[in-house]
KERORO-593134 format. One record per residue (C-alpha): y, z, x; residue number from 1. Coordinates in steps of 0.02 Angstrom, whole numbers, plus 50000, padded with zeros to 5 digits. Each point is the difference from the previous one (the first is absolute). Example, Ala and Ser with C-alpha at 12.3 -4.5 7.8 and 13.67 -1.06 7.14 Angstrom:
<tortors>
v: 49775; w: 50390; u: 50615; n: 1
v: 50172; w: 49967; u: 50069; n: 2
</tortors>
This chain:
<tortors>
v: 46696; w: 48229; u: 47196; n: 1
v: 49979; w: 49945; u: 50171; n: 2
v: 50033; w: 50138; u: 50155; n: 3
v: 50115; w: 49927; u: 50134; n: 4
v: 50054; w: 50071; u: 50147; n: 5
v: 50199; w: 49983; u: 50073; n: 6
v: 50042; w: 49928; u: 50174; n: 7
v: 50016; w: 50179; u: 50046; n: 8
v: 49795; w: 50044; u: 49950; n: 9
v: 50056; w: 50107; u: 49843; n: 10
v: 49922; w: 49962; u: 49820; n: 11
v: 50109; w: 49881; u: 49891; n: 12
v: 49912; w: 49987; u: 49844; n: 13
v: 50016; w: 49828; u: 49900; n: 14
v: 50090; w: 50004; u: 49859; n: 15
v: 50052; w: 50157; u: 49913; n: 16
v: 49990; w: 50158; u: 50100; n: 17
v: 49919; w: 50099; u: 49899; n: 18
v: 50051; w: 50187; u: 50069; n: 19
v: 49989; w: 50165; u: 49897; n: 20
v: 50042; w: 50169; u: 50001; n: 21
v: 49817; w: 50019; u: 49955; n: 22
v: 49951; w: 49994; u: 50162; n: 23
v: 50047; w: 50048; u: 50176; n: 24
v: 49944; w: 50003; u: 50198; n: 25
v: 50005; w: 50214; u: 50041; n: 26
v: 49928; w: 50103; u: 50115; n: 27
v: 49928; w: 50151; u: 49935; n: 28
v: 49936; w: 50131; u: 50099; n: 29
v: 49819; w: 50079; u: 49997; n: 30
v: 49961; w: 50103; u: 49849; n: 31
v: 49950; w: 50119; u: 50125; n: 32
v: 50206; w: 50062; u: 50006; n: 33
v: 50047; w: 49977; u: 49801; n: 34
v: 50003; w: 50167; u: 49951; n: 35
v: 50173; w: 50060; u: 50079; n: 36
v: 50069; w: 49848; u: 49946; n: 37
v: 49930; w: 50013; u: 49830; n: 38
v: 50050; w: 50159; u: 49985; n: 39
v: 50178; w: 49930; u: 50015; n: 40
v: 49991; w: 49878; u: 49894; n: 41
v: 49917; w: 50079; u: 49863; n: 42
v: 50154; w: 50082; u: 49939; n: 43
v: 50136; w: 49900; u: 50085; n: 44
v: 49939; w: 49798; u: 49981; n: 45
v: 49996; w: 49911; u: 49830; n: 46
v: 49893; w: 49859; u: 50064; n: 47
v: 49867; w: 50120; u: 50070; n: 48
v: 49883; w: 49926; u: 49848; n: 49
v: 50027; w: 49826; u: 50051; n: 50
v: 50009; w: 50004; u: 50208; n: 51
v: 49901; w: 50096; u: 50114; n: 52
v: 50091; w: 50041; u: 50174; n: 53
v: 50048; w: 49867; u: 50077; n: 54
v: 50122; w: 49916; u: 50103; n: 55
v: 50063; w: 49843; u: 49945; n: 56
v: 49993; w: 49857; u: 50118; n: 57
v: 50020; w: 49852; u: 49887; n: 58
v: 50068; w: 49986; u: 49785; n: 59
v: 49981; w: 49922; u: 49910; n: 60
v: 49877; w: 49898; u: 50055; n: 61
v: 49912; w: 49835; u: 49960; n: 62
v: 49849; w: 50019; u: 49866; n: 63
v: 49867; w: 49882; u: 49932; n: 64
v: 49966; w: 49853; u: 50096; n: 65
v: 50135; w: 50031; u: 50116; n: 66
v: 49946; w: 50162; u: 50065; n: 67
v: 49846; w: 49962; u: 50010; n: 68
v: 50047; w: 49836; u: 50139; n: 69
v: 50101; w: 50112; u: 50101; n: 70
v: 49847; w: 50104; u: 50047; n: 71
v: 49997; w: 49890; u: 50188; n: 72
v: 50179; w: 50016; u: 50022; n: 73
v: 49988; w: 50182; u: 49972; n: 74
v: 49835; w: 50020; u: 50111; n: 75
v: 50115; w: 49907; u: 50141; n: 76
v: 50150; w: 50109; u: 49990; n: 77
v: 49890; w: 50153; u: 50016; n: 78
v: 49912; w: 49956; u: 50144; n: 79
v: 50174; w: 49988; u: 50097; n: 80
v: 50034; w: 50216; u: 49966; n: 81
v: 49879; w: 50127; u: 50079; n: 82
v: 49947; w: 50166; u: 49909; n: 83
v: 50089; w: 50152; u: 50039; n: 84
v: 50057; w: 50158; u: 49935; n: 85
v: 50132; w: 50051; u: 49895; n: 86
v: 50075; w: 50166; u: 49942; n: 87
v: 50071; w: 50047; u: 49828; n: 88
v: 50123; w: 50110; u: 50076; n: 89
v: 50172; w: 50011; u: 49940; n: 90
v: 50058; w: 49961; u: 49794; n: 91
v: 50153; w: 49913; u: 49955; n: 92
v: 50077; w: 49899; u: 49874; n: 93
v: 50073; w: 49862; u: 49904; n: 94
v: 50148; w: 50010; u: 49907; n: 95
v: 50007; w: 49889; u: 49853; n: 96
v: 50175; w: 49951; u: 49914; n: 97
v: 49995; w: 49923; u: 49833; n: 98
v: 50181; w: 49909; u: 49931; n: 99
v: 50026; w: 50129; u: 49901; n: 100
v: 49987; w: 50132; u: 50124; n: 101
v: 50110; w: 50141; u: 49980; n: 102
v: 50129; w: 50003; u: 50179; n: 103
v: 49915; w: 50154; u: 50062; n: 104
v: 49828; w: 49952; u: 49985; n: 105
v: 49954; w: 50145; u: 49910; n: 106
v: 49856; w: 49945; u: 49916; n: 107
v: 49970; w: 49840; u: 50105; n: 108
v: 49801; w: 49977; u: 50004; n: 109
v: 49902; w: 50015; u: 50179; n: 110
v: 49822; w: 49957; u: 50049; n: 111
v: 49950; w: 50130; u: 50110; n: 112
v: 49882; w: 49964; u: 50143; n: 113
v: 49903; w: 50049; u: 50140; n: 114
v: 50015; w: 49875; u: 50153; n: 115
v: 49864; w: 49940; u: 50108; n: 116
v: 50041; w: 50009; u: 50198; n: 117
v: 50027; w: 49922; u: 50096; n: 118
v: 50078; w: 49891; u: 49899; n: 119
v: 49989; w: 49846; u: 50119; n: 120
v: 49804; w: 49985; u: 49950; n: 121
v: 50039; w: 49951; u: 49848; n: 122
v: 50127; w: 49895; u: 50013; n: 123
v: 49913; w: 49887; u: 50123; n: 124
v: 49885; w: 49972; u: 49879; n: 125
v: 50111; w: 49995; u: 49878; n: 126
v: 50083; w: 49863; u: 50081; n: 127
v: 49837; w: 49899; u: 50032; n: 128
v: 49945; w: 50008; u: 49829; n: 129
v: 50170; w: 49955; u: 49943; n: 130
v: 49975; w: 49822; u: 50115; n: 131
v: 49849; w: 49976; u: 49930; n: 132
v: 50061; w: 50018; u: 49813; n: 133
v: 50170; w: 49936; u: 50031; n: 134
v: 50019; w: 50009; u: 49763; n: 135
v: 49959; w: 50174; u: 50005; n: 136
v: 50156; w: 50095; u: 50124; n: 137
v: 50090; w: 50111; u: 49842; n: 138
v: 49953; w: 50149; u: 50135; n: 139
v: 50069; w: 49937; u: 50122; n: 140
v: 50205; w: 49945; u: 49908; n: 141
v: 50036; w: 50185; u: 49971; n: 142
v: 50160; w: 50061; u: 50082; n: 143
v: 49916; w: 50081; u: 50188; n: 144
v: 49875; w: 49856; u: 49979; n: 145
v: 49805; w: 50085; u: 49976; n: 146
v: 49988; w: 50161; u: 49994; n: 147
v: 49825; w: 50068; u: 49994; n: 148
v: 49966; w: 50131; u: 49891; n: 149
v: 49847; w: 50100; u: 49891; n: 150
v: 50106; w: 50024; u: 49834; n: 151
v: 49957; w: 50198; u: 49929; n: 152
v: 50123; w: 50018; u: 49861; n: 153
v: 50164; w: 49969; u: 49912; n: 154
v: 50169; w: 50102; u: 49970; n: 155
v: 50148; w: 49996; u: 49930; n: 156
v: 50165; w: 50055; u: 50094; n: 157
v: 50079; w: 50029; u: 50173; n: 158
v: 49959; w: 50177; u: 49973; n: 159
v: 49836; w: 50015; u: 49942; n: 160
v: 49933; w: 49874; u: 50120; n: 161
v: 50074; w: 50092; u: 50157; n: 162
v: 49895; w: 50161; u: 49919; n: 163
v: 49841; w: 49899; u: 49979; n: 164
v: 50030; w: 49922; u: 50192; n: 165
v: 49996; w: 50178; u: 50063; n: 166
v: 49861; w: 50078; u: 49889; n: 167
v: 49879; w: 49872; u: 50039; n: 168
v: 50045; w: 49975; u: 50186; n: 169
v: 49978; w: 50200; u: 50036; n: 170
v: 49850; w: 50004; u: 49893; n: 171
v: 49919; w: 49838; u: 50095; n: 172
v: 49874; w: 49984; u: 50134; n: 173
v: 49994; w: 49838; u: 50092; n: 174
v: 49851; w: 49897; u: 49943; n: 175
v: 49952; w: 49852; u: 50135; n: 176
v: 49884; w: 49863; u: 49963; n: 177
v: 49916; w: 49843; u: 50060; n: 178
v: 50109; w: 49854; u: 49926; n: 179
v: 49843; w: 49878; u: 50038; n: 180
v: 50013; w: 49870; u: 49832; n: 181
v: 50113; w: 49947; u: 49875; n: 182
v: 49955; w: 49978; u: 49823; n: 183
v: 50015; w: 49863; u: 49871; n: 184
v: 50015; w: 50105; u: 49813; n: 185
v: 50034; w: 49947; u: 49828; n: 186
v: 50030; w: 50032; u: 49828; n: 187
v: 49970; w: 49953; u: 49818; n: 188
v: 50116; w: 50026; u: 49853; n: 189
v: 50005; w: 50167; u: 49906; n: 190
v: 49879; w: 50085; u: 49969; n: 191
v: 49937; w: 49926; u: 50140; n: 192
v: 50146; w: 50017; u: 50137; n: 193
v: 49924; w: 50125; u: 50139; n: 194
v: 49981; w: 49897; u: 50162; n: 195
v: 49834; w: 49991; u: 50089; n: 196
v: 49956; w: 49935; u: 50166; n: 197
v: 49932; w: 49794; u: 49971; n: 198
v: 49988; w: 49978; u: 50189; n: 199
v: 50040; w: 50083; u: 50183; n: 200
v: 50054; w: 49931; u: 50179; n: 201
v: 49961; w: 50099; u: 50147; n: 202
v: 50120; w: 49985; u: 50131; n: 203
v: 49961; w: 49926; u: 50170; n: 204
v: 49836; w: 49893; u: 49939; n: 205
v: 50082; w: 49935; u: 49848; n: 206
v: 49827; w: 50032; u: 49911; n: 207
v: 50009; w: 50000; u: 49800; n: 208
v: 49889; w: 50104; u: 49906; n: 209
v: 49999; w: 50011; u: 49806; n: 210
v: 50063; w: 50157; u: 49919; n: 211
v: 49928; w: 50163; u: 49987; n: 212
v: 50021; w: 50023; u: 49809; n: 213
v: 50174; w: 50138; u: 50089; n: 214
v: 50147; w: 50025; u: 49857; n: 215
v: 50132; w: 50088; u: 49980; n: 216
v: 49952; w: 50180; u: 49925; n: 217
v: 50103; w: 50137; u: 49935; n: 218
v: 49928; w: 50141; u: 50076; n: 219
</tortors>
């Protein structure tokens, strides 16, 4: 497969696109801040096993050969956003509705989240990584368009999801970070299927360095 790049500078690859939900562009921040967080998620998010924090930038995304050629693409597009800080500040939600939902949404599923501010930080680079991986924008078609967000749990129910909003918001202190690099992670197939970091992009240079053996961990 042969990596080719649009009229625009984005990665077209040749052939089939070969994207999966086995792998993903996040940004995760510094172990040094898990523990509220995991805390959370311990009891609250089903996919604590497979996913360490994160917030998810691109998915699915390109694997194999594919992902592999986008690396200089990827370097570009992060050398166009600066570091900065962000805040995990306020939770909210999203309200899922399957067909069969009942009319008052009574047990309607929710992810619960914890949102990372300001929000325009990451949706600039959102948006440039986006350009330069113009297969992979699932994150960005959702009604609102992207909304970032560090997933901590699931619920079921108007109700119960309003209580969980308030319990964790008056039980949270603000945790701020350096949002410096993005990371490429992936996946195998069960028993195999907790992500791990393959490579990382620091914002600003656009400097790749391997991966630091980092996956998700349940405590």
């Amino acid at each position: 497969m042969v990596a080719m790049r649009d009229t625009c500078g984005g990665y077209k690859p040749e052939g089939r696109h070969r994207r999966s939900h086995r792998s993903a562009v996040v940004l995760i921040p510094p172990q040094a801040v898990w523990e509220p967080i995991q805390q959370i998620r311990k009891t609250r998010d089903r996919q604590i096993r497979r996913w360490m924090p994160h917030i998810t930038l691109l998915y699915p995304f390109y694997e194999g050969v594919d992902r592999e050629s986008v690396r200089p693409v990827l370097s570009e597009a992060c050398q166009r956003v600066q570091p900065s800080d962000v805040t995990l500040s306020q939770f909210g939600h999203f309200r899922h509705r399957p067909r069969n939902s009942d009319p008052t949404g009574a047990r309607d599923p929710h992810t619960v989240w914890v949102s990372p501010e300001p929000l325009s930080t990451l949706q600039i680079l959102h948006e440039a990584l986006m350009a330069s991986c113009p297969d992979c924008v699932e994150t960005g078609r959702h009604a609102g368009g992207f909304t970032p967000h560090l997933t901590v749990g699931q619920v079921r129910g108007v109700e119960p999801c309003n209580s969980l909003l308030r319990t964790l918001q008056n039980g949270w202190s603000p945790i701020t970070f350096r949002a410096d690099r993005i990371s490429v992670i992936a996946r195998g197939e069960p028993p195999e299927d907790v992500f791990h970091v393959l490579w990382q992009i620091a914002l600003g240079s656009g400097e790749i360095t391997e991966g630091d053996g980092l996956e998700a961990q349940a405590c």
